[in-house]
N, C-alpha and C positions, 0 to 999 in steps of 0.2 A: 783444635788449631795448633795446638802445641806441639801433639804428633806431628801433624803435617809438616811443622816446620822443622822437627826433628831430621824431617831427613834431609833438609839442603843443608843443615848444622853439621851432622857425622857425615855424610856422603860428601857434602860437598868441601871437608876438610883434605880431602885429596889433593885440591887445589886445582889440580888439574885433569885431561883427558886426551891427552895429545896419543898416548900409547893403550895397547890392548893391555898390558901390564894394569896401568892406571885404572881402564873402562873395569876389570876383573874385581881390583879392590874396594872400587866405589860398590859393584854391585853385592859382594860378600859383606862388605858398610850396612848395606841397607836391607839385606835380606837379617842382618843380627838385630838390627834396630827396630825390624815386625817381630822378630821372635820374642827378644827379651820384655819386650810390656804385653807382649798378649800373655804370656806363662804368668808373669807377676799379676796383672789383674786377676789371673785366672783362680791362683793360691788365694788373695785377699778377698775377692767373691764369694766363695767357697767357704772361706774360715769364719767370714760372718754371715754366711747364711744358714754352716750349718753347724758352726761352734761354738763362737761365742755370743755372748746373749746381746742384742734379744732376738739373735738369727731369723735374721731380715736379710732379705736381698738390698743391701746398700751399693746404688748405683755411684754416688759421690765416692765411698771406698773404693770401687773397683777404677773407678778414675785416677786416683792416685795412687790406683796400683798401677794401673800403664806408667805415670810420669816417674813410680819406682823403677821400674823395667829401664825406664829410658834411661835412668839417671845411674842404674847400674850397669848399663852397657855402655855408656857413650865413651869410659877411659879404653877399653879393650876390644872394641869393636870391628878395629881393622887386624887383629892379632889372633883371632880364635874362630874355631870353627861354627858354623850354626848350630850343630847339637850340645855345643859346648855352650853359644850365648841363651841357650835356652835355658841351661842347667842355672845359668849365671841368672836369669831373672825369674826361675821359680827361686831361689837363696833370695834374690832381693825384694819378692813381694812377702816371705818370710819375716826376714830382717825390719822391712816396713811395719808390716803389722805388728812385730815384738817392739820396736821402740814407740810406735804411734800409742800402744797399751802402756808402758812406760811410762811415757810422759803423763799423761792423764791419772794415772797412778800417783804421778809426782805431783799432781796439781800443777802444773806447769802450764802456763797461758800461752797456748801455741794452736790459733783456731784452725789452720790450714795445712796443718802437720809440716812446716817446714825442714822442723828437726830433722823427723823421721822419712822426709824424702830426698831431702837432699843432702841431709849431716851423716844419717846414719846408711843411705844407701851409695853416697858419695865416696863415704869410706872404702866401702866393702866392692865398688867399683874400682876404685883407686889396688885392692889387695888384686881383686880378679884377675887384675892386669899384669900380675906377678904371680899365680897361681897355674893361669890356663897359657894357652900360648903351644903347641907342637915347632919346636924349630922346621921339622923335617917336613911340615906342611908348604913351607916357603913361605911365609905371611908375617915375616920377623917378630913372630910370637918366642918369648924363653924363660918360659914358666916352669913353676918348681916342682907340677907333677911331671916334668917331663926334663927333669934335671936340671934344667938355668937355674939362675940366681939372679931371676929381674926381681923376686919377693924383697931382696934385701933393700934396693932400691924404691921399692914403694913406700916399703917403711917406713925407709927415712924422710921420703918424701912427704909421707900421711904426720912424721913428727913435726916438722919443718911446719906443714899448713895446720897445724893444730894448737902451736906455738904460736905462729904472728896472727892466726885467727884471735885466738885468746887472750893476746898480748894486747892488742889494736882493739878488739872489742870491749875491753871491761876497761881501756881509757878514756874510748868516747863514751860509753855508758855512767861511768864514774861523773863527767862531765855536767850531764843528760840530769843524770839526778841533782845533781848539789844545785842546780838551774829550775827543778824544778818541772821538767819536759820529755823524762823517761817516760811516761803513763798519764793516757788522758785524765780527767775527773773522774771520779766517780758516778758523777752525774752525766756524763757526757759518756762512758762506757754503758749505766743502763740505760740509755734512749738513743742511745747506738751515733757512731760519727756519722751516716749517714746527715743528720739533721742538724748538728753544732756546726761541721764542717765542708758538708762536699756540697757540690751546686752543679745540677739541679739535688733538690734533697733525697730523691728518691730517683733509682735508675730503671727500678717498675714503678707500675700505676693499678693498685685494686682498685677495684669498687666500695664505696662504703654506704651502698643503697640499705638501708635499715630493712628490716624482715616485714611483710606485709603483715598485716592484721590474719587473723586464721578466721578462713568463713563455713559455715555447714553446708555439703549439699540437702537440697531437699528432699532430692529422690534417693540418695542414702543411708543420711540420718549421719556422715562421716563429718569430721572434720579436716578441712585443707588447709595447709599452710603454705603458701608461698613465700621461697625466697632468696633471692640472688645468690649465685655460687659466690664466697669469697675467694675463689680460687682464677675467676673468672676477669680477665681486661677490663676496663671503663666501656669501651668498644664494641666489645663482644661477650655479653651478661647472659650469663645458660641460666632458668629458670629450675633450681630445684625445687622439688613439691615432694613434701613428706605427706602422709597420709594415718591419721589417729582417727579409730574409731570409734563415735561418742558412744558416751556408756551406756545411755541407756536406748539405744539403737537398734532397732532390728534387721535385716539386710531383707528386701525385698526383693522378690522373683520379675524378670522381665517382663 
């Protein structure tokens, strides 16, 4: 959902559609805004399935590697070329995966990597946007492989948000603690907000049908155990059946 709405976000920041001008940039908006998070999921897919441990195909990473993609293209999207947003969100599904390892590194309590999707890909959007850019393209890009000096401008602008970021956060935080309200309980972190705080407590519903008894066939000599998938709705309970065979059992012919 968040893709989808990415594109009336960046495309629709045009404002307008009144000129072919206008129609041209909207749709260079939005062809950058497919590229950069399919390249970026594409890197973090990749990096944990097949580097770091315990390379797994992790679909949740690869999902915040699209919102890296997004979030690194959305400052320079109407400025740069499409082989250029593409390069722009392989660097930020990079970037993502180096600070999301970071942080966890740091022990740092950040379940849904916001750092590293929005802080650290935020940034390196914010630089893009001073980086790439061809003047001579017409798309008032004027980046510094191509001789501008928009780089100097981000800079200051990435000092500027990192200052009243910083500023303004560690005084409501400063607040937060002497109050007593920066951090759940203890006890209420391990039995999760779900059940102290939100209503309804739960936003699924497993099943919690207990495992049947395990019975023998007769014409086996096997043991069956029936028993609801836990993975399974209240609604819709798939019967899994393991199968153990008693030991001292012989398998009989048809």
């Amino acid at each position: 959902f968040l893709l989808f709405g990415w594109y009336g976000f960046n495309p629709g920041s045009t404002l307008q559609m009144h000129t072919a001008v206008d129609g041209h940039i909207a749709s260079i908006v939005a062809v950058n805004t497919t590229l950069a998070p399919c390249c970026a999921a594409l890197v973090v897919f990749a990096a944990r399935a097949l580097v770091l441990e315990p390379r797994k195909l992790d679909v949740g990473g690869m999902c915040n590697g699209v919102l890296a993609g997004l979030v690194s293209i959305t400052g320079p999207c109407a400025f740069v070329r499409p082989s250029e947003a593409a390069l722009i969100g392989l660097v930020g599904g990079g970037i993502y995966q180096a600070a999301s390892t970071a942080v966890r590194k740091a022990k740092v309590d950040d379940v849904v990597d916001a750092f590293a999707v929005h802080g650290a890909c935020g940034m390196w959007g914010l630089m893009a946007a001073g980086l790439f850019g061809d003047p001579k393209v017409g798309l008032g890009g004027n980046g510094f492989f191509y001789g501008g000096d928009q780089l100097q401008t981000q800079m200051f602008a990435a000092l500027l948000i990192v200052s009243w970021v910083s500023g303004v956060s560690s005084m409501a935080f400063f607040v937060l603690r002497q109050v007593g309200m920066l951090r759940l309980s203890g006890e209420i972190q391990r039995d999760g907000a779900d059940i102290a705080e939100h209503s309804p407590r739960k936003a699924y519903s497993f099943s919690e049908v207990k495992v049947m008894e395990v019975t023998t066939c007769r014409a086996t000599g096997v043991h069956i155990a029936m028993k609801p998938s836990l993975a399974a709705p209240v609604m819709d309970v798939d019967l899994a059946v393991s199968v153990v065979p008693h030991p001292h059992a012989t398998m009989a012919g048809p």
